[in-house]
Biopython code that builds the backbone (N, CA, C, O; Angstrom):
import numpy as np
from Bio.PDB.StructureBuilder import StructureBuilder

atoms = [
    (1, "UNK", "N", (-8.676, -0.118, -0.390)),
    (1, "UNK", "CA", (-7.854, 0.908, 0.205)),
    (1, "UNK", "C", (-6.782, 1.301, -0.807)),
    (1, "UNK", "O", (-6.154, 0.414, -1.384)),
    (2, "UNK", "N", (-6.564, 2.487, -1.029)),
    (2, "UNK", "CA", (-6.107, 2.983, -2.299)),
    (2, "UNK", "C", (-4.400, 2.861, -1.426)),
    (2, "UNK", "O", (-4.133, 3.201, -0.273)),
    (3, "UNK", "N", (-3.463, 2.244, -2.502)),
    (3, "UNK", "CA", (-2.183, 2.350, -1.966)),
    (3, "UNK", "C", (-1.377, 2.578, -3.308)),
    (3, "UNK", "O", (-1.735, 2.883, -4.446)),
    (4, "UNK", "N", (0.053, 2.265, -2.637)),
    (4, "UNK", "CA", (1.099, 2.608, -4.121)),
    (4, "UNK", "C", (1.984, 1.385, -4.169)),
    (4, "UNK", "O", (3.084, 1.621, -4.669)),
    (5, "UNK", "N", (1.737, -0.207, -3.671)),
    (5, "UNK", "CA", (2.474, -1.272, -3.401)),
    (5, "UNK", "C", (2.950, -1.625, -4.864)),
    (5, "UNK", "O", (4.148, -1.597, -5.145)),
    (6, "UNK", "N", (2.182, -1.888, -5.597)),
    (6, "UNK", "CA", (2.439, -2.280, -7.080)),
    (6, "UNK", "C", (3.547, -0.917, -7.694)),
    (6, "UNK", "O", (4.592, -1.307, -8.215)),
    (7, "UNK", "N", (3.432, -0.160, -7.660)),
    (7, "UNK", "CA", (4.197, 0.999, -7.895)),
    (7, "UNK", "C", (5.673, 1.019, -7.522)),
    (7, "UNK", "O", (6.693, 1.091, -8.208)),
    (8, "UNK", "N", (5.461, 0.932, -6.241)),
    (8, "UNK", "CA", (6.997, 0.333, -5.347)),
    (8, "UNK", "C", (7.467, -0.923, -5.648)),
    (8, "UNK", "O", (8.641, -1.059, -5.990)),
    (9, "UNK", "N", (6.679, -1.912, -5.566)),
    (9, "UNK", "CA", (7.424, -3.442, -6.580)),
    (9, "UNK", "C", (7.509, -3.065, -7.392)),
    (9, "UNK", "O", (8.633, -2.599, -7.204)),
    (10, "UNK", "N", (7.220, -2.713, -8.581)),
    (10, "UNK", "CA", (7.721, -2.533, -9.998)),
    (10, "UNK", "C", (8.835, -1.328, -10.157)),
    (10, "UNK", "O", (9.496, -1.410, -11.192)),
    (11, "UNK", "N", (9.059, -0.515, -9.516)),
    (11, "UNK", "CA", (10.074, 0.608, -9.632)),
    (11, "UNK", "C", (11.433, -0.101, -9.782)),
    (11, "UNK", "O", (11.691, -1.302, -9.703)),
    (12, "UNK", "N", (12.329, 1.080, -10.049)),
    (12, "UNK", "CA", (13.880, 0.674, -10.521)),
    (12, "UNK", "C", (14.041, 0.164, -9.305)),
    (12, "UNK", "O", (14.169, -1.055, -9.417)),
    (13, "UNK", "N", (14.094, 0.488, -8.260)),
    (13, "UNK", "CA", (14.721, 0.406, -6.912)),
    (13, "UNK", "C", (14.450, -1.290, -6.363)),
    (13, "UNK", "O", (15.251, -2.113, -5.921)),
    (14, "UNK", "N", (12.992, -1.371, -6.606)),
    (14, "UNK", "CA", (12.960, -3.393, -6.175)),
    (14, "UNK", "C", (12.164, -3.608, -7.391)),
    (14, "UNK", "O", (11.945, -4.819, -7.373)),
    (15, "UNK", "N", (11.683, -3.179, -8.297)),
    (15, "UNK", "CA", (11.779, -4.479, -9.687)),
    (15, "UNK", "C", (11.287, -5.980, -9.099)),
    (15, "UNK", "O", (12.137, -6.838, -9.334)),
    (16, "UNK", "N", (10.302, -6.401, -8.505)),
    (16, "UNK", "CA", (10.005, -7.799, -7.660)),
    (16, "UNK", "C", (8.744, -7.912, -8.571)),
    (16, "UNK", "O", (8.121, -6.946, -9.011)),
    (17, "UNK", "N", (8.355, -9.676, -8.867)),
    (17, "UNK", "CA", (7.476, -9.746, -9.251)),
    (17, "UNK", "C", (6.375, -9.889, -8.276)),
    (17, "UNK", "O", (6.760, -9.677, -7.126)),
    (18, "UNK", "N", (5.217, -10.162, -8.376)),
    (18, "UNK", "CA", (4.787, -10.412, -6.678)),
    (18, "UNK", "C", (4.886, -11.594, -5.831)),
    (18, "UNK", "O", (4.773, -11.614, -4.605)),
    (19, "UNK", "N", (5.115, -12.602, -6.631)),
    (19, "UNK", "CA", (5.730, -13.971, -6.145)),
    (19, "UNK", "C", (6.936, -13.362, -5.001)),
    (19, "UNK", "O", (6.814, -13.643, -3.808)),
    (20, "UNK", "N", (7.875, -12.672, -5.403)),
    (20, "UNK", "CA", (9.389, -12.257, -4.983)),
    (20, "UNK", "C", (8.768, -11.337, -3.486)),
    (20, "UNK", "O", (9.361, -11.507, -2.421)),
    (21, "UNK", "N", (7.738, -10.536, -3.551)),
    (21, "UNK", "CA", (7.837, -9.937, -2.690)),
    (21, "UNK", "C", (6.681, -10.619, -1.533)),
    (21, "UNK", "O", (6.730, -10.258, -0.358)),
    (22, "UNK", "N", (5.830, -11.460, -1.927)),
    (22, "UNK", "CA", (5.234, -12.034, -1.164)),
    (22, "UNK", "C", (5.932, -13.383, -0.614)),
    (22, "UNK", "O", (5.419, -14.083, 0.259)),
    (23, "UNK", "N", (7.035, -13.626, -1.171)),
    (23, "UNK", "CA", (7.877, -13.992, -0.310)),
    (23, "UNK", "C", (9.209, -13.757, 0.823)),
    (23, "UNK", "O", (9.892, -14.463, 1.565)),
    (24, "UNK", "N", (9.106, -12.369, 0.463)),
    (24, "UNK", "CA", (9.759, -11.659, 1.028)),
    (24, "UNK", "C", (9.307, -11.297, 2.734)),
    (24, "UNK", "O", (9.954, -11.320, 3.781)),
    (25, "UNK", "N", (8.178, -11.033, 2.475)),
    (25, "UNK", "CA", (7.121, -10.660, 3.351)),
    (25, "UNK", "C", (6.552, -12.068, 4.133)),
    (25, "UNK", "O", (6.054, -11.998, 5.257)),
    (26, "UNK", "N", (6.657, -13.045, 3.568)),
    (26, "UNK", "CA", (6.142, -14.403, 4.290)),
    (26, "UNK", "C", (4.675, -14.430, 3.934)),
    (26, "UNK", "O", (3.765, -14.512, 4.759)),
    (27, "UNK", "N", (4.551, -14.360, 2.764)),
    (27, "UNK", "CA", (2.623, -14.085, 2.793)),
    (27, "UNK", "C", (2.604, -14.721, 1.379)),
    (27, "UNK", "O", (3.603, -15.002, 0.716)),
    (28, "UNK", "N", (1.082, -14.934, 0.961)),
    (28, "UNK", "CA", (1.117, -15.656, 0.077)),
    (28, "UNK", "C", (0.735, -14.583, -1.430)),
    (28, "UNK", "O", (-0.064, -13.651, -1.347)),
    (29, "UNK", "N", (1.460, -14.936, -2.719)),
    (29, "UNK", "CA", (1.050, -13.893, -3.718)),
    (29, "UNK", "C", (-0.209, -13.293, -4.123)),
    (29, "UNK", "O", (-0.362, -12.276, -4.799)),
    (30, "UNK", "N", (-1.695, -14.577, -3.276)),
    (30, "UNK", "CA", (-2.913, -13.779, -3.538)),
    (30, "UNK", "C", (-2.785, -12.362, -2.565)),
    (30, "UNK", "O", (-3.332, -11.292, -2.832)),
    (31, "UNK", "N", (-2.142, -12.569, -1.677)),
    (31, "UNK", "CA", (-2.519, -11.687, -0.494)),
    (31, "UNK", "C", (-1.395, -10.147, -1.176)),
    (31, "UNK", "O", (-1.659, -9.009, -0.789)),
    (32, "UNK", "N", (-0.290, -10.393, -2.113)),
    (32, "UNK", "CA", (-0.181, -9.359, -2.461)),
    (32, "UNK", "C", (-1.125, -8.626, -3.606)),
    (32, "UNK", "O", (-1.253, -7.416, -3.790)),
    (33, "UNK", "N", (-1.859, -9.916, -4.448)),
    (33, "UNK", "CA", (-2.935, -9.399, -5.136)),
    (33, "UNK", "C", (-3.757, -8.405, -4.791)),
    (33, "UNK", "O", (-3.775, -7.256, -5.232)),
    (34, "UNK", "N", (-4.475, -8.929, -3.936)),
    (34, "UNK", "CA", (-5.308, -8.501, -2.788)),
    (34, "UNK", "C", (-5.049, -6.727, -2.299)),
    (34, "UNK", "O", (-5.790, -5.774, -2.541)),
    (35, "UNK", "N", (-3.961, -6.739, -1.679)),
    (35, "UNK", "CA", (-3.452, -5.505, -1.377)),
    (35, "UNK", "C", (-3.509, -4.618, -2.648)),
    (35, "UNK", "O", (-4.288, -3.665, -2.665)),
    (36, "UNK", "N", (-2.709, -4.892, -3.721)),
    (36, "UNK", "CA", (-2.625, -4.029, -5.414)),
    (36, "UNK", "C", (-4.256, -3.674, -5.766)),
    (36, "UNK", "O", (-4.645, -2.516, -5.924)),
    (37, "UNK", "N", (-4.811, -4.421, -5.826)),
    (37, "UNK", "CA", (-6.205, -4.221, -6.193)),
    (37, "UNK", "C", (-6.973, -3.388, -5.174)),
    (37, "UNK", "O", (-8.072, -2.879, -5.391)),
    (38, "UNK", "N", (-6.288, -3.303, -4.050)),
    (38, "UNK", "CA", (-7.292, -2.027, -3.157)),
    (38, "UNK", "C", (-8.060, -2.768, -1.898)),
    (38, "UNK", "O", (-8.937, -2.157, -1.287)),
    (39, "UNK", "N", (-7.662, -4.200, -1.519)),
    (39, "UNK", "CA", (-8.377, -4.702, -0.732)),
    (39, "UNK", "C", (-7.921, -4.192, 0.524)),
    (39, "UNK", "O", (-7.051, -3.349, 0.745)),
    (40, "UNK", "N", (-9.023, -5.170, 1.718)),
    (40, "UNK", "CA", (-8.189, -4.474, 3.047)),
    (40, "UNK", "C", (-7.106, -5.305, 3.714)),
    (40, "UNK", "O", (-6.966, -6.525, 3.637)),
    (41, "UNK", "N", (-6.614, -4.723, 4.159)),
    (41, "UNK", "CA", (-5.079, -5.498, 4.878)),
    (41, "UNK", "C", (-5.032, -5.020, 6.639)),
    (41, "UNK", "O", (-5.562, -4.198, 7.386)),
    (42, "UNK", "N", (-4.126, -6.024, 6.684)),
    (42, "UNK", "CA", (-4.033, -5.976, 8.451)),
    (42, "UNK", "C", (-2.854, -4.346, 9.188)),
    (42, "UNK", "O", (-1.868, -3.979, 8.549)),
    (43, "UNK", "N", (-3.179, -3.806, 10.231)),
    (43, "UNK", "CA", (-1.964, -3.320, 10.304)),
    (43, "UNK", "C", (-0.333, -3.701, 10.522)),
    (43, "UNK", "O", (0.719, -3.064, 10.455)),
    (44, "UNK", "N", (-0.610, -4.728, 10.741)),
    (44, "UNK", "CA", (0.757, -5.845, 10.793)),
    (44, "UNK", "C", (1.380, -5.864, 9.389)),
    (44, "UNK", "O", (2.603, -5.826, 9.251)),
    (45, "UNK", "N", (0.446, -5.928, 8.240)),
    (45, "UNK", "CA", (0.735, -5.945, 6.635)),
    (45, "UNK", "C", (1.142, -4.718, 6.363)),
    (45, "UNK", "O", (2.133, -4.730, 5.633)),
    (46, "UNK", "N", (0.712, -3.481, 6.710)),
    (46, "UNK", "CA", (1.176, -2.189, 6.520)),
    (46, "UNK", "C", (2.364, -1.628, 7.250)),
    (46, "UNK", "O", (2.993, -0.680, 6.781)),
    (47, "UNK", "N", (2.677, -2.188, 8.372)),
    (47, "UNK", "CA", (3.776, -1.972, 9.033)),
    (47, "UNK", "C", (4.753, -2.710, 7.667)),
    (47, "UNK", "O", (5.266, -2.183, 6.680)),
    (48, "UNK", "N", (4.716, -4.214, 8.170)),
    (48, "UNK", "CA", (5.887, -4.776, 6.922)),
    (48, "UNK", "C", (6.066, -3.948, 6.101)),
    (48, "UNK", "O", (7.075, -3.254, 5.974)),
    (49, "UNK", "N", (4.786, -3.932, 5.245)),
    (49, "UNK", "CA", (4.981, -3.223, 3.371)),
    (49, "UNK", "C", (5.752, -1.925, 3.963)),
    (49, "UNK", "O", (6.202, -1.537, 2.885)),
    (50, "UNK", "N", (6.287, -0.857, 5.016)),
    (50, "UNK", "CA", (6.708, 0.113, 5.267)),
    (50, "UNK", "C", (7.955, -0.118, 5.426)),
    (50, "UNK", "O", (8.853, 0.367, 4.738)),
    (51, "UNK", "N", (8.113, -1.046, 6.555)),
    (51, "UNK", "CA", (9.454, -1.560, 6.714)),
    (51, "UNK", "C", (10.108, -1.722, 5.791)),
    (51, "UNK", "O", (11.161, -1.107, 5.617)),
    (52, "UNK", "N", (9.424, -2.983, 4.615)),
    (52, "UNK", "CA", (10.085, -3.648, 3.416)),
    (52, "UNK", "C", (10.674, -2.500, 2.506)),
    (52, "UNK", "O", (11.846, -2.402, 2.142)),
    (53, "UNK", "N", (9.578, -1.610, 2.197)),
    (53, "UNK", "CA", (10.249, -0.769, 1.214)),
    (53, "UNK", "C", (10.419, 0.639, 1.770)),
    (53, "UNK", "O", (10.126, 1.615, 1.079)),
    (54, "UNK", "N", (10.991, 0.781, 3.274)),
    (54, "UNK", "CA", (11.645, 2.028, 3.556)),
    (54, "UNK", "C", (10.930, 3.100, 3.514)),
    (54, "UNK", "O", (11.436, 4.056, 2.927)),
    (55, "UNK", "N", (9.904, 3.226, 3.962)),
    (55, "UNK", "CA", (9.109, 4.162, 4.283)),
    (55, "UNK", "C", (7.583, 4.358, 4.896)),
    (55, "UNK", "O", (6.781, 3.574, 4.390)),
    (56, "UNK", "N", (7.111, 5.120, 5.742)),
    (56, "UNK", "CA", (6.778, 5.698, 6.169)),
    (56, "UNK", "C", (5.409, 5.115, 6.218)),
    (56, "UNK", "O", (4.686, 6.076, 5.954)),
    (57, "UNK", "N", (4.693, 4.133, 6.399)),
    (57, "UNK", "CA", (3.530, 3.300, 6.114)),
    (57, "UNK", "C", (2.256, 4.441, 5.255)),
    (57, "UNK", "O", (1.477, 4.087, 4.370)),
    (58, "UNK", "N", (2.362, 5.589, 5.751)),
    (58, "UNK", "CA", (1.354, 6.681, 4.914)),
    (58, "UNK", "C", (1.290, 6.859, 3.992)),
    (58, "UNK", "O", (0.312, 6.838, 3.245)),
    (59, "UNK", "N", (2.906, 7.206, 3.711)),
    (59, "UNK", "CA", (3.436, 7.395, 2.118)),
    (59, "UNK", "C", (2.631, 6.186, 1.066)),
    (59, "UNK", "O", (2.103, 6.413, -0.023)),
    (60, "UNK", "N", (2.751, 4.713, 1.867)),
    (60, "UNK", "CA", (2.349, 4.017, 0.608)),
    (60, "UNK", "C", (0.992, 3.683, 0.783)),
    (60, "UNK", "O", (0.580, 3.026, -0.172)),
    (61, "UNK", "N", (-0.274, 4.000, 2.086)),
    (61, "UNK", "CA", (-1.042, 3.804, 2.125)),
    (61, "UNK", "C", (-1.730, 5.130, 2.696)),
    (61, "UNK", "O", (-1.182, 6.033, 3.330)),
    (62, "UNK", "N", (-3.576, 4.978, 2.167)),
    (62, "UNK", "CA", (-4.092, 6.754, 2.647)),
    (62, "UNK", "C", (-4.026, 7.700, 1.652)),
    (62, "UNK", "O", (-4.950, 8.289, 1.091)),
    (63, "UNK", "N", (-2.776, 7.790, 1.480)),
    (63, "UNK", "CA", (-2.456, 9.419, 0.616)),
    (63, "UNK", "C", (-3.498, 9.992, 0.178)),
    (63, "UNK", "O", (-3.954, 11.091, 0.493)),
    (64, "UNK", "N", (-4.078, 8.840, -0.943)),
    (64, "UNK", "CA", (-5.561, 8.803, -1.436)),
    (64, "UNK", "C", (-6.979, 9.315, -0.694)),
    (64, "UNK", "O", (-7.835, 10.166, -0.935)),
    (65, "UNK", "N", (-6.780, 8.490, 0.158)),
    (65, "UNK", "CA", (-7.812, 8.450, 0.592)),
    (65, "UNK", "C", (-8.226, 9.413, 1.853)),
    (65, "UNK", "O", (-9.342, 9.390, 2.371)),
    (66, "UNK", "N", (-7.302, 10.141, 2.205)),
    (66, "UNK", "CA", (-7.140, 10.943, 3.435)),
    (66, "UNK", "C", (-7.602, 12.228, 2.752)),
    (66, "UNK", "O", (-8.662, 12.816, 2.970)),
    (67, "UNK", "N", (-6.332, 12.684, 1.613)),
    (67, "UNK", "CA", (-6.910, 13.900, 1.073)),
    (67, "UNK", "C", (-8.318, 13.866, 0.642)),
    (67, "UNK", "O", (-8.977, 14.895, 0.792)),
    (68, "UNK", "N", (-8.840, 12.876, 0.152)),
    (68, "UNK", "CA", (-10.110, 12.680, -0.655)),
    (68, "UNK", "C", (-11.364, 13.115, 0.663)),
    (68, "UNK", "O", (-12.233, 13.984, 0.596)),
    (69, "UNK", "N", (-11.122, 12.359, 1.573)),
    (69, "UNK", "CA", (-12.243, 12.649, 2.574)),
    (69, "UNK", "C", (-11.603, 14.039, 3.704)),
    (69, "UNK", "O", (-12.046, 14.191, 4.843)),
    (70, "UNK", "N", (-10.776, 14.718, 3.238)),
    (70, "UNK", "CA", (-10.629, 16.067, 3.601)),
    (70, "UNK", "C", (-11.194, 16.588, 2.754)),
    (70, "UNK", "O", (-12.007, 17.381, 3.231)),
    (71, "UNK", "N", (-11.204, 16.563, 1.392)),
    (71, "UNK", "CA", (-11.474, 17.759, 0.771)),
    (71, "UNK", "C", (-13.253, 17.770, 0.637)),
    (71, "UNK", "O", (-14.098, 18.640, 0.424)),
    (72, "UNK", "N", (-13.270, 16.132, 0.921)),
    (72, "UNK", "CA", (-15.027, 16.013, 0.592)),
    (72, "UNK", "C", (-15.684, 16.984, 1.919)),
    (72, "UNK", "O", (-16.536, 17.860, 1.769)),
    (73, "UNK", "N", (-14.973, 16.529, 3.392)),
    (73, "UNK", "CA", (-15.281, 17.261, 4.701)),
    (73, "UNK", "C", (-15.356, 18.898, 4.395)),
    (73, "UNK", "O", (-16.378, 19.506, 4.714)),
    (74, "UNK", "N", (-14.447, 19.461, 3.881)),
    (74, "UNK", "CA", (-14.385, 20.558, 3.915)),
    (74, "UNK", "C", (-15.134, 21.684, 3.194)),
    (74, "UNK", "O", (-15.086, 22.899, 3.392)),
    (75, "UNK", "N", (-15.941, 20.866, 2.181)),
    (75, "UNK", "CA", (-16.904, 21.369, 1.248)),
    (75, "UNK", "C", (-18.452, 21.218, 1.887)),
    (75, "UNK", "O", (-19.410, 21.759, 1.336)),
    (76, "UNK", "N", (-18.582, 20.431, 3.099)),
    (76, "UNK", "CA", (-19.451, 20.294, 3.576)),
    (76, "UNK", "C", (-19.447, 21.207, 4.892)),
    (76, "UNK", "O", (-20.369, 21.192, 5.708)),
    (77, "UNK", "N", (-18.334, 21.980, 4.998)),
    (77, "UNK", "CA", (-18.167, 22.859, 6.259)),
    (77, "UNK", "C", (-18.856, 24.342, 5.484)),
    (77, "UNK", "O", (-19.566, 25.214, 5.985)),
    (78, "UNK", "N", (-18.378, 24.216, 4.230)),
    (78, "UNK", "CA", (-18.026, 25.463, 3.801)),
    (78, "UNK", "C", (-19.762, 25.852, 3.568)),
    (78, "UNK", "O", (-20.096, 26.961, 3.152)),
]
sb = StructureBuilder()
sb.init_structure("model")
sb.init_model(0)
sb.init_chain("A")
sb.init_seg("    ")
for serial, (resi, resn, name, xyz) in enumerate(atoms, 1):
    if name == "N":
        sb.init_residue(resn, " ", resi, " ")
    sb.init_atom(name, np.array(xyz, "f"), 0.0, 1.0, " ", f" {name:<3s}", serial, name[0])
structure = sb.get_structure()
């Protein structure tokens, strides 16, 4: 699942290694692996990761993948 978690830990704003934020979160650092690399996660994990870094659970998960299977849908309408 295409997200932007690694993006948001590493930014100026939280700078966390993933140790820092998978403890932040109460979870273990494979499981932030896991998430960075595109795996699947719970909605309980996507709520947090929204909470944690202030926004909008979409913003950091989907974006990708929503437009992608709109634009694929829409070429198949057309």
């Amino acid at each position: 699942m295409y997200n932007v978690v690694k993006y948001l830990r590493l930014s100026k704003e939280f700078d966390l290694t993933q140790e820092e934020l998978a403890i932040a979160l109460g979870v273990s650092r494979h499981t932030i692996i896991s998430i960075e690399k595109g795996g699947n996660t719970t909605a309980e994990m996507v709520l947090k990761l929204g909470h944690f870094f202030d926004k909008d659970p979409r913003e950091i998960f989907f974006t990708h993948d929503v437009a992608h299977s709109l634009h694929r849908d829409k070429r198949k309408v057309i």
